[in-house]
BALO-604651 format. One record per residue (C-alpha): residue number from 0; residue in one letter; x, y, z. Coordinates in nm, 2 decimals, decimal comma, padded with zeros to 4 digits. Example, Ala and Ser with C-alpha at 12.3 -4.5 7.8 and 13.67 -1.06 7.14 Angstrom:
! residues 2
(0 'A' (01,23 -00,45 00,78))
(1 'S' (01,37 -00,11 00,71))
! end
This chain:
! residues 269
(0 'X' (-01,41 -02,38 -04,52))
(1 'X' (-01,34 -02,04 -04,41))
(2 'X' (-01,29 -02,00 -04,04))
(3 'X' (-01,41 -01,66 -03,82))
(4 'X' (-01,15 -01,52 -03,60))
(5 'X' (-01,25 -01,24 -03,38))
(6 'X' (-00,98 -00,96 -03,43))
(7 'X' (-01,08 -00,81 -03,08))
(8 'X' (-00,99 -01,12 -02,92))
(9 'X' (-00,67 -01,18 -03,06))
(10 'X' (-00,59 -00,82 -03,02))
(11 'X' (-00,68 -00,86 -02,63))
(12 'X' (-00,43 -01,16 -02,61))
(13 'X' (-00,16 -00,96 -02,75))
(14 'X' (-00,22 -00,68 -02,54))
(15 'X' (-00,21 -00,91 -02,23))
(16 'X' (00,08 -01,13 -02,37))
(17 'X' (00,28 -00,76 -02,43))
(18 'X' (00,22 -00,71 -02,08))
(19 'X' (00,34 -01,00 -01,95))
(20 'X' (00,65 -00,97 -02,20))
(21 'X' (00,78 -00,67 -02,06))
(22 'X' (00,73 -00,75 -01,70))
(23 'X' (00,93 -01,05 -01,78))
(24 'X' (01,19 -00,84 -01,98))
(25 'X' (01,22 -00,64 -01,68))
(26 'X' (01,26 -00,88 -01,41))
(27 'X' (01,51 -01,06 -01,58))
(28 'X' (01,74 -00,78 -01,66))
(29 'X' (01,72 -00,72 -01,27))
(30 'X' (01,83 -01,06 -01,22))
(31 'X' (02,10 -01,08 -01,43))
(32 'X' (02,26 -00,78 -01,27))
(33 'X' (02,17 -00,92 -00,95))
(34 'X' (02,35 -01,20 -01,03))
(35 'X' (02,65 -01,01 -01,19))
(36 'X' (02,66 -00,83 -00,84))
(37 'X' (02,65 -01,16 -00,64))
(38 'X' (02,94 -01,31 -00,84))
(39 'X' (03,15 -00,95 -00,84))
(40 'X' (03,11 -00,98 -00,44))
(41 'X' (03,19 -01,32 -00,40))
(42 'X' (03,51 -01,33 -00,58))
(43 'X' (03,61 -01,00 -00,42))
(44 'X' (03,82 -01,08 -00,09))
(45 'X' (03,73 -00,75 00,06))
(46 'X' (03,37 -00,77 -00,02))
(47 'X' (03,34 -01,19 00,01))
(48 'X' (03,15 -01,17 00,32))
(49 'X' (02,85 -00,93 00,13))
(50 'X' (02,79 -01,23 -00,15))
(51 'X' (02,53 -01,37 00,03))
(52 'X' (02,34 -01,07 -00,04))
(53 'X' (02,39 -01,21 -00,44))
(54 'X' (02,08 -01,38 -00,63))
(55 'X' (02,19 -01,75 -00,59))
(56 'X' (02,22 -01,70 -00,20))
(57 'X' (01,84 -01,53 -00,17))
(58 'X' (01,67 -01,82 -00,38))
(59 'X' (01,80 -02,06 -00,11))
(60 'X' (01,69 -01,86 00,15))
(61 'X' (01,29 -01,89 00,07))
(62 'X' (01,25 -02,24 00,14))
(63 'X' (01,43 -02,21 00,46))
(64 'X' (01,25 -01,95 00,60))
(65 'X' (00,96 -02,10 00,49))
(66 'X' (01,02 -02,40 00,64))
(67 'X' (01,11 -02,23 00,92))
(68 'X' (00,76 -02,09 00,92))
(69 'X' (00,91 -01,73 00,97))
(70 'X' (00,76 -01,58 00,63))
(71 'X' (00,43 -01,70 00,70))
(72 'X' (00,41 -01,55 01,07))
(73 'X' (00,58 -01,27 00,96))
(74 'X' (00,37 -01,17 00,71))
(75 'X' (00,07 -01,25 00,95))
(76 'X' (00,22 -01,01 01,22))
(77 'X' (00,29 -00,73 00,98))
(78 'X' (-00,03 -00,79 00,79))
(79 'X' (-00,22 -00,73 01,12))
(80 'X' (-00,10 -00,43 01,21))
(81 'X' (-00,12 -00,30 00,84))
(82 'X' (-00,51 -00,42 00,87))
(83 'X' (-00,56 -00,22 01,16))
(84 'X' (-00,41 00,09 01,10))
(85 'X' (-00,55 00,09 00,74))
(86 'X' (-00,88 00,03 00,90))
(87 'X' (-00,89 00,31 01,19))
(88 'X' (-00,76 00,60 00,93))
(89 'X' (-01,02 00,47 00,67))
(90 'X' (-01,28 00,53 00,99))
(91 'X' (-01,15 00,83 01,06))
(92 'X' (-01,04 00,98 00,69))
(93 'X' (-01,37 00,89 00,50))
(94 'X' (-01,59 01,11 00,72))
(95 'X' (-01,34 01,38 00,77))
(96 'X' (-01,33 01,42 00,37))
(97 'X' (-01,70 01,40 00,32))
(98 'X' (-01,70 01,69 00,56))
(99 'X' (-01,46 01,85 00,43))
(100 'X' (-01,58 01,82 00,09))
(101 'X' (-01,97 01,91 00,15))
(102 'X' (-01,91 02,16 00,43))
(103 'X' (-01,70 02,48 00,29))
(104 'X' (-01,69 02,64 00,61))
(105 'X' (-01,53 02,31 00,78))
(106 'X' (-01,31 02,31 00,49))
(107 'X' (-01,15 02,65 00,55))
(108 'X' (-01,07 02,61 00,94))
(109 'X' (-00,93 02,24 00,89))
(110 'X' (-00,74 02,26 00,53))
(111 'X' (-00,43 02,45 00,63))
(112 'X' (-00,37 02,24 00,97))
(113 'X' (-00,40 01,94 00,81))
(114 'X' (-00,21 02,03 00,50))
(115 'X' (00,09 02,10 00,80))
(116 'X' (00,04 01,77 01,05))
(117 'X' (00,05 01,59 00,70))
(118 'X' (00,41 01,75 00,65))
(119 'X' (00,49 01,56 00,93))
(120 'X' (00,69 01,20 00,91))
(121 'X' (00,52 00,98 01,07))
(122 'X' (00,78 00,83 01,23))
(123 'X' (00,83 01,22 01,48))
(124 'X' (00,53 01,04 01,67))
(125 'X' (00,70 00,76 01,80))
(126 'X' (00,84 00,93 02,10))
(127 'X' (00,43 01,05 02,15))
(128 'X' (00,33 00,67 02,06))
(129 'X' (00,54 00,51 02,28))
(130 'X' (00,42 00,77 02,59))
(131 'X' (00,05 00,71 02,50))
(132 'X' (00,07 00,37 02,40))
(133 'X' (00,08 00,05 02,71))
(134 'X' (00,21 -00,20 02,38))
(135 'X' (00,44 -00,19 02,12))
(136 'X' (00,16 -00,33 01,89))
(137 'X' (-00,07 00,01 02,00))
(138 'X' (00,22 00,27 01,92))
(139 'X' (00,26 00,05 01,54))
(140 'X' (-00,07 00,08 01,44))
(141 'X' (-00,14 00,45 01,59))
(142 'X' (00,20 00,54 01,35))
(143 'X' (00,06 00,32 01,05))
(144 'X' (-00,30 00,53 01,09))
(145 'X' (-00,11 00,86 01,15))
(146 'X' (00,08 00,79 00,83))
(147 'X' (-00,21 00,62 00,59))
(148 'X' (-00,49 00,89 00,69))
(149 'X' (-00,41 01,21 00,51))
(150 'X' (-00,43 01,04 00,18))
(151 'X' (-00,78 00,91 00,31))
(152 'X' (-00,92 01,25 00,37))
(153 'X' (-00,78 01,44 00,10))
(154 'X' (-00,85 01,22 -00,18))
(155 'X' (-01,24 01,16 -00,04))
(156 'X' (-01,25 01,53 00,01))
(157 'X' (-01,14 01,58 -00,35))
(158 'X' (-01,37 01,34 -00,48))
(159 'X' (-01,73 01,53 -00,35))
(160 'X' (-01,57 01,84 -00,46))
(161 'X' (-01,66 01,74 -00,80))
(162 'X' (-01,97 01,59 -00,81))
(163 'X' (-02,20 01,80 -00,97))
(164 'X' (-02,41 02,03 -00,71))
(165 'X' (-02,74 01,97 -00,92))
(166 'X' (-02,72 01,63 -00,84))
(167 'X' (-02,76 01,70 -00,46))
(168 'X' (-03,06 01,94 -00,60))
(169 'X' (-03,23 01,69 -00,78))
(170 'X' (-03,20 01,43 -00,55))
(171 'X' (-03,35 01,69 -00,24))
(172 'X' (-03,60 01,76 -00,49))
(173 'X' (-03,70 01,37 -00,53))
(174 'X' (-03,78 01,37 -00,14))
(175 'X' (-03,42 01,13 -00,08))
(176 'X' (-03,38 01,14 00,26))
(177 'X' (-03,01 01,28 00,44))
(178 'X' (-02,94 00,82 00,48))
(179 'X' (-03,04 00,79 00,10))
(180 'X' (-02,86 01,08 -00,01))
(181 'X' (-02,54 00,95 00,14))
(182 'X' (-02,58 00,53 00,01))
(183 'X' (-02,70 00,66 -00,32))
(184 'X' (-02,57 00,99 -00,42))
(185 'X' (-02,25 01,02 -00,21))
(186 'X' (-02,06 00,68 -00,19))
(187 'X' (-02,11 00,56 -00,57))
(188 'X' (-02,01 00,94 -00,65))
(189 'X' (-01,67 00,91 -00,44))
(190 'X' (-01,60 00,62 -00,44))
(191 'X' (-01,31 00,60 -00,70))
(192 'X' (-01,13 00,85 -00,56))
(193 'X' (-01,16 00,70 -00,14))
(194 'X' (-01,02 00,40 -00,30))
(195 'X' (-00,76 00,57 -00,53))
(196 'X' (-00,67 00,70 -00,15))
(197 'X' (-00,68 00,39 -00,03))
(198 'X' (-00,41 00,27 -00,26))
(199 'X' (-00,24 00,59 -00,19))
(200 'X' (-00,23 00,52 00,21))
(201 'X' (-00,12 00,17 00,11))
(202 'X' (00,18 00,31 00,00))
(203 'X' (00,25 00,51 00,25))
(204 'X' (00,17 00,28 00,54))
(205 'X' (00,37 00,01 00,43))
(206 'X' (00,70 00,21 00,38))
(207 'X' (00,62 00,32 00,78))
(208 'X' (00,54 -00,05 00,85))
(209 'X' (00,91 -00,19 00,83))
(210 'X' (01,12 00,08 01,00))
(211 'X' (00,81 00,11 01,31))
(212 'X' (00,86 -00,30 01,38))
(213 'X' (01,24 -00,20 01,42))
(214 'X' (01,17 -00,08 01,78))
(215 'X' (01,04 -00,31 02,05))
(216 'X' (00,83 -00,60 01,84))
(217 'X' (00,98 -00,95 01,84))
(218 'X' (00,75 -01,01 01,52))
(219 'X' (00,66 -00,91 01,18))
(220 'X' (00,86 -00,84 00,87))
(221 'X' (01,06 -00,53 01,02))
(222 'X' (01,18 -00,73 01,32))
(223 'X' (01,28 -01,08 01,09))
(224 'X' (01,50 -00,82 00,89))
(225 'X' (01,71 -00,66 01,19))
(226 'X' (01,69 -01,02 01,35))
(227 'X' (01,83 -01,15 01,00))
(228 'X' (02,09 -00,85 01,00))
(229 'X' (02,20 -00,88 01,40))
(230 'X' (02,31 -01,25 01,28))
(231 'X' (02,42 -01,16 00,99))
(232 'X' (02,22 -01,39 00,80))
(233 'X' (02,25 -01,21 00,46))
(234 'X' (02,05 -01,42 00,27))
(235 'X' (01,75 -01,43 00,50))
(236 'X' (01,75 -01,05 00,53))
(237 'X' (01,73 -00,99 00,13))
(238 'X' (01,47 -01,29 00,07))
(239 'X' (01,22 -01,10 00,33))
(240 'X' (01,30 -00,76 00,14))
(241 'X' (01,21 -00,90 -00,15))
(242 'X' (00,89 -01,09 00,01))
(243 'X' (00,83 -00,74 00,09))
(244 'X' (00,86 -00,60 -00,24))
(245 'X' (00,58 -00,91 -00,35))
(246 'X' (00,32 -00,85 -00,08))
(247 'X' (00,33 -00,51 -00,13))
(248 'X' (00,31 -00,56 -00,48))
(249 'X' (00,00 -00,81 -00,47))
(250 'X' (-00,19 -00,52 -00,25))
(251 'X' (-00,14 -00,26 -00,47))
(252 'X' (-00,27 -00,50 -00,77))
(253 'X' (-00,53 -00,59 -00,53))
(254 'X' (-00,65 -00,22 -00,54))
(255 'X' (-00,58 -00,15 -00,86))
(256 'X' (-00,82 -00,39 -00,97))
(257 'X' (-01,14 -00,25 -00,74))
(258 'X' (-01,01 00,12 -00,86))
(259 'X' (-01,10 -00,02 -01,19))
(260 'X' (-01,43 -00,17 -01,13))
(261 'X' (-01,51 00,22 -01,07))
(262 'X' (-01,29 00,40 -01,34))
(263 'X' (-01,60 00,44 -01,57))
(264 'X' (-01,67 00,79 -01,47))
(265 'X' (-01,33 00,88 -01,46))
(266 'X' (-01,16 00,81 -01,76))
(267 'X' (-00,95 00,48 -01,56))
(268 'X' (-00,64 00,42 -01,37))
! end
């Protein structure tokens, strides 16, 4: 009896096992030179103290600190404050770019002084955040919003610059009103690229988030490293960079994944 196969499907499974093989590949050939480094320090007497930093030494460190409970509130801490600033430079960046992007004349006075504050690290503003701020927490998530917001507005501004004018002609011509015009025309239309910014401030705002919890918190990822460092706990201190490494790695997959839901129109990710 002859048997269909579906060529598609077993071509999807190779695709996705190909996938998988590589990242595999490729995170084994990190650990193996990781290891090779843990093992060259350890047998080193001038560099014996450093071995902890070796593979062996972090692996035994994640279920202490998680037992510990210090990865979980951690993460919870630093995942707050990422929330939040995210959250305000969304607010702000999404109806900065639409203006930007509809309204030439806003776009001329507003380009060129943004392009420069973006030039800025956002780190220069902790001296500022720290005057303006009462909290520790306040200054964080005004540096993780001053950081994550450029990427906001240009990429939404970018986005309406090339939707097709007749289509805000049509739609005027259909009677849509300035509400329906913006929930049906403008947010489908841009909506690709305000996440592809998104992912983009991601990025950006959780590079700032680390060094930012160096000064003043007593929680979140940032602070459990130079806690970890100050005690000289080497194997804590590299198993929450690389719990780093996997949360921020998670998000970014998060994203990609919604960025895909509105590729169609732009050719994908």
């Amino acid at each position: 009896m002859n048997v269909a196969v579906n060529p598609a499907a077993g071509g999807g499974f190779s695709r996705l096992l190909g996938r998988f093989g590589w990242a595999v590949a490729g995170i084994a050939i990190v650990a193996v030179f990781w290891l090779l480094a843990g093992y060259w320090l350890s047998v080193n007497p001038t560099t014996v103290t450093f071995s902890k930093f070796g593979l062996i030494p972090t692996l035994q460190a994640f279920p202490e600190l998680w037992g510990e409970g210090k990865i979980q509130a951690a993460s919870a801490a630093s995942g707050y404050r990422l929330g939040a600033g995210l959250l305000i430079a969304i607010a702000i960046g999404v109806p900065i770019g639409v203006l930007m992007g509809r309204i030439k004349w806003f776009n001329n006075y507003t380009n060129s002084p943004f392009q420069f504050v973006r030039m800025i690290s956002p780190l220069a503003w902790t001296p500022l955040a720290v005057l303006v701020f009462a909290t520790w927490n306040g200054s964080i998530i005004f540096l993780i919003a001053v950081a994550s917001v450029w990427p906001v507005i240009f990429a939404t501004a970018a986005g309406l610059a090339k939707v097709d004018p007749n289509w805000f002609k049509v739609a005027r011509n259909l009677g849509a009103k300035p509400w329906h015009m913006l929930t049906k025309l403008i947010v489908p239309a841009i909506m690709f690229d305000v996440l592809s910014g998104i992912r983009l401030a991601l990025g950006v705002a959780w590079i700032v988030l680390v060094p930012a919890e160096y000064l003043g918190v007593t929680s979140g990822l940032g602070y459990a490293i130079e806690d970890a460092r100050e005690t000289l706990s080497y194997n804590h201190l590299t198993a929450l960079v690389v719990t780093i490494g996997i949360i921020g790695y998670f998000l970014d997959g998060t994203l990609v994944s919604l960025i895909k839901r509105f590729s169609w129109h732009r050719g994908g990710v």
